[in-house]
N, CA, C and O atoms as a Tinker XYZ file with bonds, in Angstrom:
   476  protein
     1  N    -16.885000   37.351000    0.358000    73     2
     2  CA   -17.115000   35.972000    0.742000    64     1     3
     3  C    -17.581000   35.956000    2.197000    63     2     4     5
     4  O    -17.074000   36.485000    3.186000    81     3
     5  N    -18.910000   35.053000    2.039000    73     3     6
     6  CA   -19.215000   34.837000    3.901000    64     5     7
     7  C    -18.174000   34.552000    4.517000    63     6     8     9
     8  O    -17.187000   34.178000    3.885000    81     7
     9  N    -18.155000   34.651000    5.748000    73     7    10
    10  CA   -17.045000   34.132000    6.771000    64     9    11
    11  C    -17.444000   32.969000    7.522000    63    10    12    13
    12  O    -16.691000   32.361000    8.282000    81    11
    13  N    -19.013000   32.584000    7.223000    73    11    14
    14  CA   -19.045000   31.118000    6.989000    64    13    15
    15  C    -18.334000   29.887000    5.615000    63    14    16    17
    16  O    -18.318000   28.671000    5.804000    81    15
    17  N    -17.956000   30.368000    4.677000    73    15    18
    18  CA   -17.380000   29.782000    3.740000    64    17    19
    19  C    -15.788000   29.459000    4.148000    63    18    20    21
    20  O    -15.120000   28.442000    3.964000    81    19
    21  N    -15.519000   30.489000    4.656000    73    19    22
    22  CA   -14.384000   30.723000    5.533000    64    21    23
    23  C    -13.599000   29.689000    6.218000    63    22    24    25
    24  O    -12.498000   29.156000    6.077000    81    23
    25  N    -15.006000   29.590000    7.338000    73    23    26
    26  CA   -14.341000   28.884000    8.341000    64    25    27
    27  C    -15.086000   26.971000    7.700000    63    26    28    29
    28  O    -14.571000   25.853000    7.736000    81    27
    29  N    -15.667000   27.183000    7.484000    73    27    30
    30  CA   -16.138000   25.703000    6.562000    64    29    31
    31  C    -15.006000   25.395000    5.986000    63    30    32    33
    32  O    -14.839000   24.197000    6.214000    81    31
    33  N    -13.846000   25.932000    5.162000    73    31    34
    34  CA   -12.671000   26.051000    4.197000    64    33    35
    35  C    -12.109000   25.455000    5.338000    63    34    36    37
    36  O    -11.961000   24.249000    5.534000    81    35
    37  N    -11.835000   26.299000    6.004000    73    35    38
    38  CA   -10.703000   26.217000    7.317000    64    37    39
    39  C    -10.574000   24.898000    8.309000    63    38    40    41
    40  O     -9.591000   24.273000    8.709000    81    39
    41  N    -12.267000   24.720000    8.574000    73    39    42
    42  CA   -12.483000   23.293000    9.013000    64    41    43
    43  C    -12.044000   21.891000    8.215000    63    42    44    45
    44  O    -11.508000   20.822000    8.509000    81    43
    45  N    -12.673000   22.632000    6.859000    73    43    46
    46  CA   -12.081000   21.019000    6.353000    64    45    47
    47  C    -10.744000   20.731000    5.710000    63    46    48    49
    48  O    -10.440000   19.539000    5.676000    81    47
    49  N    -10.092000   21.387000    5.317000    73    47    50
    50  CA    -8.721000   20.897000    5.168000    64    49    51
    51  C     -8.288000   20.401000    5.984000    63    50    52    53
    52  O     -7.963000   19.248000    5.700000    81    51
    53  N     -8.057000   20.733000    7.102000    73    51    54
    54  CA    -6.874000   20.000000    8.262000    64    53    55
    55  C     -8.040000   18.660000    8.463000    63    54    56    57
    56  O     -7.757000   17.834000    9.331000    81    55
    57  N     -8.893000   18.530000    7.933000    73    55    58
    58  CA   -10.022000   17.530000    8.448000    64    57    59
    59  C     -9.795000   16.614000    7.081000    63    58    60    61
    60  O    -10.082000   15.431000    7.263000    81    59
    61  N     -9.331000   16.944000    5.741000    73    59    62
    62  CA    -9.268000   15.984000    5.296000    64    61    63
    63  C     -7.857000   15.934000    4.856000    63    62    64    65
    64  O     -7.668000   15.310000    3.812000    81    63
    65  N     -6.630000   16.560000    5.542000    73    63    66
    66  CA    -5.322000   16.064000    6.008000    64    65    67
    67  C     -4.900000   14.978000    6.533000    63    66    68    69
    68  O     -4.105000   14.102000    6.194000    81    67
    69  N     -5.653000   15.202000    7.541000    73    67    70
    70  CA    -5.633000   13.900000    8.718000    64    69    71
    71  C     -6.088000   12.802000    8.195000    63    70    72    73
    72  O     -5.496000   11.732000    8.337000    81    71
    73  N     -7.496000   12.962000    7.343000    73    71    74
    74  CA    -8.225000   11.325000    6.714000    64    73    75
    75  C     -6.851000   11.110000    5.792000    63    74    76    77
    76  O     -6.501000    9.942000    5.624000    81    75
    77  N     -6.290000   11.852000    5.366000    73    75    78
    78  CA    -5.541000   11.067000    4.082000    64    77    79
    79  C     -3.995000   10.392000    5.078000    63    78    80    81
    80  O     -3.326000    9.377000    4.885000    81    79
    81  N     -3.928000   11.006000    5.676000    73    79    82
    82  CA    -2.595000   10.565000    6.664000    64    81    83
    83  C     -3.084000    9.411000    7.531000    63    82    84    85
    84  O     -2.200000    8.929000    8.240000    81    83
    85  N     -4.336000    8.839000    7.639000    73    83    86
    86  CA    -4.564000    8.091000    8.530000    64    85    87
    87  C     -4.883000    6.913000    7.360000    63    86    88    89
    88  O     -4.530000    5.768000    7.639000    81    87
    89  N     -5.321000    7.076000    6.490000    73    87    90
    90  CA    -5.554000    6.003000    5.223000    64    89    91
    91  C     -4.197000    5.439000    5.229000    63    90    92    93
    92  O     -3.940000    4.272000    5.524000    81    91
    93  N     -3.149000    6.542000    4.807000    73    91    94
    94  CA    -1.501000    6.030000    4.358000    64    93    95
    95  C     -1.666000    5.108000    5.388000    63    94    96    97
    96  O     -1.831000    3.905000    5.184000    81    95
    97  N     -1.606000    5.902000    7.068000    73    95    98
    98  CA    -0.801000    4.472000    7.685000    64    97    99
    99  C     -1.739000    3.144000    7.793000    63    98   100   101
   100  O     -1.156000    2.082000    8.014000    81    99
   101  N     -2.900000    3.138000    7.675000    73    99   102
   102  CA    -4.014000    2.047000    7.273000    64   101   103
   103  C     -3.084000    1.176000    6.379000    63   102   104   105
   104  O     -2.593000    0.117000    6.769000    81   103
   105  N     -2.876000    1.736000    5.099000    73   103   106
   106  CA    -2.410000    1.168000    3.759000    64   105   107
   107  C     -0.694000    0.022000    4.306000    63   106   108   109
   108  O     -0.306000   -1.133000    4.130000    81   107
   109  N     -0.043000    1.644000    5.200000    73   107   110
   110  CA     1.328000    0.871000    5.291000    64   109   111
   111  C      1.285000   -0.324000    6.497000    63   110   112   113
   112  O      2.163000   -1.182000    6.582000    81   111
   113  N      0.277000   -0.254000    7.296000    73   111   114
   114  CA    -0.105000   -1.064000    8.031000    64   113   115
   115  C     -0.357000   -2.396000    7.922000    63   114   116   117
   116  O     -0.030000   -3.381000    8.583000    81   115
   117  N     -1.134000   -2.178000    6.758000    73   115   118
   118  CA    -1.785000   -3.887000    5.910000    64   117   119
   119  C     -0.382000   -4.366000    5.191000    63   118   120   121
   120  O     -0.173000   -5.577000    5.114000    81   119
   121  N      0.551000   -3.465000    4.682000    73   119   122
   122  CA     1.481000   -3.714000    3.833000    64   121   123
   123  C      2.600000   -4.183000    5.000000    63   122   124   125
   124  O      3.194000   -5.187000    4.605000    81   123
   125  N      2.965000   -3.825000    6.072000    73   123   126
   126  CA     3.419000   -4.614000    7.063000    64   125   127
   127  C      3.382000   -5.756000    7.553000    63   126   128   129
   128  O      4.239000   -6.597000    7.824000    81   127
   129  N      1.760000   -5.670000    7.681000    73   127   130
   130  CA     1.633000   -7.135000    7.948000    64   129   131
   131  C      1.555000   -8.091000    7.053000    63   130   132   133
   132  O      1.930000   -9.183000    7.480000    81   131
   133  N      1.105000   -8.063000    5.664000    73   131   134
   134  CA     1.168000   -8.647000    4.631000    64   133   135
   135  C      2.704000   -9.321000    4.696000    63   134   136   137
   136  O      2.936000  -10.513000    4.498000    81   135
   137  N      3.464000   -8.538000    4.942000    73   135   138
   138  CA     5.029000   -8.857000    4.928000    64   137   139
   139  C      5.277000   -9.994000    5.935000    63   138   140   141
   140  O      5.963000  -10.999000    5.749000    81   139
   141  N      4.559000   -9.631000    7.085000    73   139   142
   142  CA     5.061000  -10.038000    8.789000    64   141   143
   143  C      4.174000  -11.787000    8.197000    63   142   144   145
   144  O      4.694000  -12.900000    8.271000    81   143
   145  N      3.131000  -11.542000    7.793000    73   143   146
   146  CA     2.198000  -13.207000    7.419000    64   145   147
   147  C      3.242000  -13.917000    6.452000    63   146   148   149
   148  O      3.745000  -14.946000    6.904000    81   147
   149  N      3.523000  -13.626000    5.552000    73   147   150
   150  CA     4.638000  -14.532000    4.579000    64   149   151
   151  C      5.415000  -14.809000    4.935000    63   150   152   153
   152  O      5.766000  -15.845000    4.370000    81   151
   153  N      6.465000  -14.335000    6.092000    73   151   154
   154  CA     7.592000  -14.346000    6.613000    64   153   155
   155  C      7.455000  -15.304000    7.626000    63   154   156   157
   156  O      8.332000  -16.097000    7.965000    81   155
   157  N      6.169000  -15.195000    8.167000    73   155   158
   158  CA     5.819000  -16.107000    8.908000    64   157   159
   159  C      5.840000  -17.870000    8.387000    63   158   160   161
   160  O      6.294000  -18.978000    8.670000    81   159
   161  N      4.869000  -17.028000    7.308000    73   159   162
   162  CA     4.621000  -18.331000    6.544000    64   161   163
   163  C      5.399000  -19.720000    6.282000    63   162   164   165
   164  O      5.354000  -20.917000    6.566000    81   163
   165  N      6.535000  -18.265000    5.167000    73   163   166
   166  CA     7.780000  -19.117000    4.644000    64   165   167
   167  C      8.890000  -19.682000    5.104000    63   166   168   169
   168  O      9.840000  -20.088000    4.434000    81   167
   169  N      8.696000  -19.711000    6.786000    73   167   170
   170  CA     9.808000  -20.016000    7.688000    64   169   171
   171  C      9.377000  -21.140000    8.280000    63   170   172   173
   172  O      9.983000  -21.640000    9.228000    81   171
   173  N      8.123000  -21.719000    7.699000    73   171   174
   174  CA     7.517000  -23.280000    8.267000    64   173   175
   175  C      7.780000  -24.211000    6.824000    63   174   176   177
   176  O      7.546000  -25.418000    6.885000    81   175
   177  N      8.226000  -23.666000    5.652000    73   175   178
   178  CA     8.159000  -23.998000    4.669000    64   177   179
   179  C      9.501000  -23.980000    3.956000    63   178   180   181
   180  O      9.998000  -22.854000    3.983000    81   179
   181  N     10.431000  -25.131000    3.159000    73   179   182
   182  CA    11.713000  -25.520000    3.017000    64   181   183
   183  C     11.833000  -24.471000    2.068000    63   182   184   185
   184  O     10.897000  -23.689000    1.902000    81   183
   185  N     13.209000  -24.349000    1.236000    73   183   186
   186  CA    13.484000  -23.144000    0.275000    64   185   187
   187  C     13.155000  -23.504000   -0.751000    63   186   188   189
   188  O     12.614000  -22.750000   -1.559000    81   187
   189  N     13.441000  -24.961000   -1.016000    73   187   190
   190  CA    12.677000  -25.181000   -2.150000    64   189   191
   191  C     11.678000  -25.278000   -2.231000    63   190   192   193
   192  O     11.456000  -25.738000   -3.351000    81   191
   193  N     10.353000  -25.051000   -1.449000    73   191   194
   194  CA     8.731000  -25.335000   -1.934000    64   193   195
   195  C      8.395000  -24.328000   -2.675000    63   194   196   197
   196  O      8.671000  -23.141000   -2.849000    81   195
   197  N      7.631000  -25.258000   -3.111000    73   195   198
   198  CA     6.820000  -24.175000   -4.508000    64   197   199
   199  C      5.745000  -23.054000   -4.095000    63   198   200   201
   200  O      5.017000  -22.506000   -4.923000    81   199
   201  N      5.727000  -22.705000   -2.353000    73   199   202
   202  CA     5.752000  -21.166000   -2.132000    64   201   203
   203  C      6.458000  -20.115000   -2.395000    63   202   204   205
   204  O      6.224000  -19.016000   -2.897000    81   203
   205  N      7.524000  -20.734000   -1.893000    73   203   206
   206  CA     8.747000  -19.778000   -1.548000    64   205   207
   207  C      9.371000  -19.289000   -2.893000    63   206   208   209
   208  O      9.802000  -18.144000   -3.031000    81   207
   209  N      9.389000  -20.180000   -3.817000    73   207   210
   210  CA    10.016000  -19.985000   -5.324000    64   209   211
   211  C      8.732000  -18.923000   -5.842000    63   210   212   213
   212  O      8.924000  -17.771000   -6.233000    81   211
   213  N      7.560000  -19.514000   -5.756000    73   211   214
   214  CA     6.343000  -18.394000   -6.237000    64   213   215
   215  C      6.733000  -17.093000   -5.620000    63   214   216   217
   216  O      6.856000  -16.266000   -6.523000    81   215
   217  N      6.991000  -16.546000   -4.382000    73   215   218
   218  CA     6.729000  -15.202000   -3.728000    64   217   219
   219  C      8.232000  -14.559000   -4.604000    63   218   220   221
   220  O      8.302000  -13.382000   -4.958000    81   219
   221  N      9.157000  -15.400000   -4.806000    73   219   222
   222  CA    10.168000  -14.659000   -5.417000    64   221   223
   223  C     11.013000  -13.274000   -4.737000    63   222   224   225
   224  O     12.094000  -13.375000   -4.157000    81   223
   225  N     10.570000  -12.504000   -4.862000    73   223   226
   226  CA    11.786000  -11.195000   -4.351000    64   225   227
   227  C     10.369000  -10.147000   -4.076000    63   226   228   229
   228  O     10.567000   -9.004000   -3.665000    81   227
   229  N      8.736000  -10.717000   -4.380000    73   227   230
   230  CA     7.754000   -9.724000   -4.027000    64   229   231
   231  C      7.972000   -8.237000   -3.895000    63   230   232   233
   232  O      8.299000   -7.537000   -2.936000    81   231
   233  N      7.645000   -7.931000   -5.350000    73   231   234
   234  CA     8.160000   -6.486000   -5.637000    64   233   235
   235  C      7.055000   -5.535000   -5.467000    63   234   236   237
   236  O      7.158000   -4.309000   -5.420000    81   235
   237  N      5.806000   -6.355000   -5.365000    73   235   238
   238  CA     4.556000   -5.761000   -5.077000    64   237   239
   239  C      4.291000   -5.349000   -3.766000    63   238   240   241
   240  O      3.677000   -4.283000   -3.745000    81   239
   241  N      4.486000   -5.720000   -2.903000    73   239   242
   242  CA     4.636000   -6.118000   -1.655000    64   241   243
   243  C      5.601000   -4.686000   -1.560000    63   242   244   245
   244  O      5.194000   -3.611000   -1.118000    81   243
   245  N      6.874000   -4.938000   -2.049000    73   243   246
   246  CA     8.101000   -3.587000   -1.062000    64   245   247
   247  C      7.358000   -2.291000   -2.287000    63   246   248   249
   248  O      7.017000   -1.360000   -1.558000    81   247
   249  N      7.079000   -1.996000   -3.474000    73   247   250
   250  CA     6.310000   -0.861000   -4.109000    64   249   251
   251  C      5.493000   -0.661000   -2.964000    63   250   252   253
   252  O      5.792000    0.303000   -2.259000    81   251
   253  N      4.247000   -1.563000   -2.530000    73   251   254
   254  CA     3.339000   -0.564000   -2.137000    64   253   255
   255  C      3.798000   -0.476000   -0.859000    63   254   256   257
   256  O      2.871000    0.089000   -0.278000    81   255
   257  N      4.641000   -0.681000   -0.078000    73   255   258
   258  CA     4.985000    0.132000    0.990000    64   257   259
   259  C      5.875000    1.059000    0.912000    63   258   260   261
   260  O      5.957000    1.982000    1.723000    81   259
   261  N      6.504000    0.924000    0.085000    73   259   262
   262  CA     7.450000    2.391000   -0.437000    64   261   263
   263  C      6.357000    3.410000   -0.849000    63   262   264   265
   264  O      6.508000    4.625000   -0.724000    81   263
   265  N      5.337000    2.870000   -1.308000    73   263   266
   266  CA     4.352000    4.549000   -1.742000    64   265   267
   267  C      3.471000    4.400000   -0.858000    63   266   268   269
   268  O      2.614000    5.250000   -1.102000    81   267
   269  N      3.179000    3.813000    0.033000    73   267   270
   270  CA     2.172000    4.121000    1.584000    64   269   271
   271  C      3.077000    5.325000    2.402000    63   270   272   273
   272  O      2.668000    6.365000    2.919000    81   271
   273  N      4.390000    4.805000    2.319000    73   271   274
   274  CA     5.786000    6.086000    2.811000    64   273   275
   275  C      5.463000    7.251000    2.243000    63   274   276   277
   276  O      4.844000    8.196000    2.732000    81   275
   277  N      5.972000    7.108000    1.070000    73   275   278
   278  CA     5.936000    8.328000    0.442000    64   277   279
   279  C      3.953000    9.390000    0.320000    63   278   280   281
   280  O      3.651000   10.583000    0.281000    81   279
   281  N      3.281000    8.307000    0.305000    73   279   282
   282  CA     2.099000    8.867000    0.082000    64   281   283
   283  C      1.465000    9.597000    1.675000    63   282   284   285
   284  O      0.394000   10.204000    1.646000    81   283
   285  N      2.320000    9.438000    3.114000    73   283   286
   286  CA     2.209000   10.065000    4.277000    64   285   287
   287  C      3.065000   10.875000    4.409000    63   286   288   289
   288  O      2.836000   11.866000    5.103000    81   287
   289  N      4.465000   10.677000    3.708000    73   287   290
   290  CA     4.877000   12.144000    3.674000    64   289   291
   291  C      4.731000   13.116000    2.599000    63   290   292   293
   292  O      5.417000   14.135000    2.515000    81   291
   293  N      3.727000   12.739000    1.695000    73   291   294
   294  CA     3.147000   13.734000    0.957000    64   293   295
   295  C      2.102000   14.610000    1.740000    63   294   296   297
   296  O      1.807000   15.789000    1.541000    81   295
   297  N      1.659000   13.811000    2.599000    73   295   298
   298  CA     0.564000   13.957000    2.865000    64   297   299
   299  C      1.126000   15.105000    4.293000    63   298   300   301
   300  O      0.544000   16.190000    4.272000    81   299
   301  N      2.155000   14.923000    5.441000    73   299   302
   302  CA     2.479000   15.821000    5.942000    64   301   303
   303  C      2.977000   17.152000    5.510000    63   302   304   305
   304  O      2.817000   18.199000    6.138000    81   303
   305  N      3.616000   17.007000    4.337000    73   303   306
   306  CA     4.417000   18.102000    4.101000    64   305   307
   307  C      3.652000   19.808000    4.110000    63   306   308   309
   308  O      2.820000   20.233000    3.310000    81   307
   309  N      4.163000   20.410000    5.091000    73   307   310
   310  CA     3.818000   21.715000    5.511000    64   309   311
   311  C      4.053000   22.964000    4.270000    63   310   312   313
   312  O      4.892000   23.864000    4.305000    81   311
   313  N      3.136000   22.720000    3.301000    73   311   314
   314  CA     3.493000   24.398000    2.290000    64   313   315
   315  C      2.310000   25.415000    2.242000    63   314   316   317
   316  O      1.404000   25.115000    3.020000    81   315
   317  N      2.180000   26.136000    1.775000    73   315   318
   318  CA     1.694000   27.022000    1.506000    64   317   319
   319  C      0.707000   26.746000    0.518000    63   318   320   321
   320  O     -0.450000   27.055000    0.801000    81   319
   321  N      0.893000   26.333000   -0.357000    73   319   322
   322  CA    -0.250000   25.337000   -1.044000    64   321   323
   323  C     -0.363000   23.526000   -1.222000    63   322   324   325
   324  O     -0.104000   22.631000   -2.026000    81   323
   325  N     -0.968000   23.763000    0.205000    73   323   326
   326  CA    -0.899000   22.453000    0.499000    64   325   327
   327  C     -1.971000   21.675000    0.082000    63   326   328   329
   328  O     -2.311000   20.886000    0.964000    81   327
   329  N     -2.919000   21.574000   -1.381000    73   327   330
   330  CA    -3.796000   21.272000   -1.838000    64   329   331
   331  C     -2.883000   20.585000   -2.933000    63   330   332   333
   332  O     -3.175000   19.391000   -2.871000    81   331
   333  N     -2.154000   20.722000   -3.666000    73   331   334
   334  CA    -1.328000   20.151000   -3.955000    64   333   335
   335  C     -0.737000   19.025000   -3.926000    63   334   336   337
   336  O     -0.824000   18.316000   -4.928000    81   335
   337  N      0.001000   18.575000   -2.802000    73   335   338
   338  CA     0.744000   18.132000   -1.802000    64   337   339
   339  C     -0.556000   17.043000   -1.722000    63   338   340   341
   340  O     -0.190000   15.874000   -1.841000    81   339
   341  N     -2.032000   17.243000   -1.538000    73   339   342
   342  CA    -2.913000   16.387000   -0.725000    64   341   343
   343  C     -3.055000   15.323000   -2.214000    63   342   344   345
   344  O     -3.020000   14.098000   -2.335000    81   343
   345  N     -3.202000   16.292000   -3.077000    73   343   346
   346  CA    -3.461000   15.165000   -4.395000    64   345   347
   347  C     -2.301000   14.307000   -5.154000    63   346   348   349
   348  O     -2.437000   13.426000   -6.003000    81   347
   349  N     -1.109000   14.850000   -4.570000    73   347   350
   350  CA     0.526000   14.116000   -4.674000    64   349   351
   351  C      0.253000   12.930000   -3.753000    63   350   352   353
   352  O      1.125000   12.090000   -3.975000    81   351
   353  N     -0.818000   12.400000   -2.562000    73   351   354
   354  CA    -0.809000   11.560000   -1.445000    64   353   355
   355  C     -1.832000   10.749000   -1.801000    63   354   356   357
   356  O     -1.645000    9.643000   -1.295000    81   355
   357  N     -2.831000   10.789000   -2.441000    73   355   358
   358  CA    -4.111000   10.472000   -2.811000    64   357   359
   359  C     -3.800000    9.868000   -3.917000    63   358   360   361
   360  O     -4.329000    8.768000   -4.075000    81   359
   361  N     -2.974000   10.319000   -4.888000    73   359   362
   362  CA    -2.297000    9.210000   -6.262000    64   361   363
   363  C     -1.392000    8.333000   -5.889000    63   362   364   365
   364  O     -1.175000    7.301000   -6.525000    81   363
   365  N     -0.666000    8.727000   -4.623000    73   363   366
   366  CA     0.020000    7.118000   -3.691000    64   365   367
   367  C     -1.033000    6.570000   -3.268000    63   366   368   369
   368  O     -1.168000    5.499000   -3.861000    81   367
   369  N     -1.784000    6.734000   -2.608000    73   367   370
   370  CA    -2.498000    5.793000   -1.526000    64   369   371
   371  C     -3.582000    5.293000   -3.196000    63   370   372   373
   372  O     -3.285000    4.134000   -3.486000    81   371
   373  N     -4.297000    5.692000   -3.879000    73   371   374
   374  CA    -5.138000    5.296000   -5.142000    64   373   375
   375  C     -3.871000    3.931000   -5.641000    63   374   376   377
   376  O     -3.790000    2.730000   -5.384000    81   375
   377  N     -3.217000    4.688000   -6.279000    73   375   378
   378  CA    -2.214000    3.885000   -6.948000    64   377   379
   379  C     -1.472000    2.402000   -6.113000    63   378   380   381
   380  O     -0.902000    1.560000   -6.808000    81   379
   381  N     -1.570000    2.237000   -4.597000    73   379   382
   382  CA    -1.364000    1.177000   -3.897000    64   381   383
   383  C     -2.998000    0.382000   -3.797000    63   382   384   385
   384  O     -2.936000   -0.845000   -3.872000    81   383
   385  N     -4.022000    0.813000   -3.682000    73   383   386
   386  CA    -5.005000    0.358000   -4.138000    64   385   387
   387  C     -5.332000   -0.359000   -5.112000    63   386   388   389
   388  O     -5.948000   -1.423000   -5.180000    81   387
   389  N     -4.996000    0.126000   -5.666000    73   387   390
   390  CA    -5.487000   -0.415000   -7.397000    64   389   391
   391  C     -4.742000   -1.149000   -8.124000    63   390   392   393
   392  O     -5.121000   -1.655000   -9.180000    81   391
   393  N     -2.926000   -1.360000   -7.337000    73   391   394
   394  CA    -2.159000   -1.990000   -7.028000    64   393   395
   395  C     -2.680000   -3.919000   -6.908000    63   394   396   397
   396  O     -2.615000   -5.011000   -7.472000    81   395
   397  N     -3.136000   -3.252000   -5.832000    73   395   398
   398  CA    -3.481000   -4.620000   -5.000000    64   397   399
   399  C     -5.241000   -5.399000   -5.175000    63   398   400   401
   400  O     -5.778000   -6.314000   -4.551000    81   399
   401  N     -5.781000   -4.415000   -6.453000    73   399   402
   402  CA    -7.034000   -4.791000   -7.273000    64   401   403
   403  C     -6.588000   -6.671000   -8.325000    63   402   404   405
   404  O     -7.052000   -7.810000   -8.374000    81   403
   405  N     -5.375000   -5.830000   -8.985000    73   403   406
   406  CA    -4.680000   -6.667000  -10.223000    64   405   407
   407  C     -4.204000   -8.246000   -9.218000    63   406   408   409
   408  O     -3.244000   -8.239000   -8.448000    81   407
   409  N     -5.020000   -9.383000   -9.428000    73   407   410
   410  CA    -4.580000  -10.634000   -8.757000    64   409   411
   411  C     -3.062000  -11.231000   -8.711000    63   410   412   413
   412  O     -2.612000  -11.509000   -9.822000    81   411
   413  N     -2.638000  -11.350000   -8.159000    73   411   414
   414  CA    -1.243000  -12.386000   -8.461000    64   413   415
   415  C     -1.476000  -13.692000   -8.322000    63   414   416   417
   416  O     -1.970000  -14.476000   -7.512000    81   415
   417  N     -0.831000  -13.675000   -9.643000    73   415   418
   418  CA    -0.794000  -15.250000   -9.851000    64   417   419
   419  C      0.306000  -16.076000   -9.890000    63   418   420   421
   420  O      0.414000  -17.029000  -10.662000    81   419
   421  N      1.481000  -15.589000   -8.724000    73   419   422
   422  CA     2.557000  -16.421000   -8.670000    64   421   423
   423  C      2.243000  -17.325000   -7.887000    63   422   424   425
   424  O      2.724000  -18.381000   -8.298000    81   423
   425  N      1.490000  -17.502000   -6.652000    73   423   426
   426  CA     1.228000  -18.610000   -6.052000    64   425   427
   427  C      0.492000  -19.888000   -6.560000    63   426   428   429
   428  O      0.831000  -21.055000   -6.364000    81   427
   429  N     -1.103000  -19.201000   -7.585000    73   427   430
   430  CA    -1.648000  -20.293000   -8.117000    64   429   431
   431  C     -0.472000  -20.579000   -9.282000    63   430   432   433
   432  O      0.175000  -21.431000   -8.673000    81   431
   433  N      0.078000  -20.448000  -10.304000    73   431   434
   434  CA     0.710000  -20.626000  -11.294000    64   433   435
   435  C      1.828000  -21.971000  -10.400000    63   434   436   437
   436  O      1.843000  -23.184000  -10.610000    81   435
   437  N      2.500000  -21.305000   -9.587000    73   435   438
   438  CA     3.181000  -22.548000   -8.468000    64   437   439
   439  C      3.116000  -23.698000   -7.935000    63   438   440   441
   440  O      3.914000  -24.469000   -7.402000    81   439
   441  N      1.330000  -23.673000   -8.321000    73   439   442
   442  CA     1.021000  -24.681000   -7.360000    64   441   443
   443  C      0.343000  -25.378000   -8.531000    63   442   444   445
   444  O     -0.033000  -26.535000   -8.341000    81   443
   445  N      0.207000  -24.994000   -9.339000    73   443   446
   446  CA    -0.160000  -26.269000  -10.910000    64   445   447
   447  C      0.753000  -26.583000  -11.636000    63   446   448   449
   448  O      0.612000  -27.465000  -12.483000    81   447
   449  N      1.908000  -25.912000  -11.455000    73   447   450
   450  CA     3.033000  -26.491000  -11.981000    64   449   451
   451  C      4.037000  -27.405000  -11.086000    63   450   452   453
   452  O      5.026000  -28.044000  -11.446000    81   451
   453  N      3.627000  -27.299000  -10.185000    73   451   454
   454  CA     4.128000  -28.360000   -8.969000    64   453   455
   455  C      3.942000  -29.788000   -9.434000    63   454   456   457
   456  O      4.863000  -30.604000   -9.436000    81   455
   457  N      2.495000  -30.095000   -9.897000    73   455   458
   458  CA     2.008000  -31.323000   -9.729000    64   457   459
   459  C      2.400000  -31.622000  -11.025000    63   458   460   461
   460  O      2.267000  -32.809000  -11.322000    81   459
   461  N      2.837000  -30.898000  -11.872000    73   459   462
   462  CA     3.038000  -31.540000  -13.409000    64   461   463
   463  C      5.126000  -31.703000  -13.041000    63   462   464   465
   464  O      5.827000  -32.707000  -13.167000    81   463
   465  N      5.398000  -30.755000  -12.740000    73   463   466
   466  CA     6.919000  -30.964000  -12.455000    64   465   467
   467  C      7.357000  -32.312000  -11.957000    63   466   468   469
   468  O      8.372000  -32.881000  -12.358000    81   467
   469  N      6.381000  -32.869000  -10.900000    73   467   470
   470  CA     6.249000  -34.219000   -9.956000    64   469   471
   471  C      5.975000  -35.185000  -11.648000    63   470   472   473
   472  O      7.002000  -35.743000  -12.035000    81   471
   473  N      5.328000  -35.281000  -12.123000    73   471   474
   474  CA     4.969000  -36.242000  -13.360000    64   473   475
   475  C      6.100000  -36.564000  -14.439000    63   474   476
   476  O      5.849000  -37.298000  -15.396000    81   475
């Protein structure tokens, strides 16, 4: 094998280590603030409005930051076959993606049943 193949090998792993560790905290980042905006939100807004009953216990919301976690410390973990390990981080960070593809519809569903509840 050239010892250009070599060091090309050598270059890009730790080169696409880092992209996948910097995506996670991208991911857990948005998933932070996603949190930090509602919280915001729902603290101008009584317990009973038909926000606050819609967001419910937002299980979508604490999943994908539990696998933005887990999908950066997949993504650090130091082995020996650490190619592995990169595609264990890449099915977190995919899987919080594609997550957050699928619409929720607890807010609209909330807010058309509001006006018929009122009737």
């Amino acid at each position: 094998m050239p010892t250009s193949r070599i060091e090309a090998c050598s270059d890009g792993v730790p080169a696409i280590v880092i992209t996948v560790m910097v995506l996670g905290i991208d991911l857990l980042a948005a998933a932070v603030a996603h949190y930090v905006l509602q919280q915001t939100i729902l603290r101008g807004q009584p317990a009973e409005a038909p926000l606050a009953r819609a967001r419910g216990r937002d299980l979508k919301g604490t999943v994908s930051q539990a696998c933005s976690v887990a999908g950066i410390a997949a993504a650090a973990v130091r082995r020996t076959r650490l190619d592995g390990w990169i595609w264990v981080a890449q099915a977190f960070f995919v899987g919080v993606a594609v997550m957050w593809l699928v619409p929720d519809r607890r807010i609209e569903r909330a807010l058309v049943e509001e006006p018929q509840a009122r009737a």
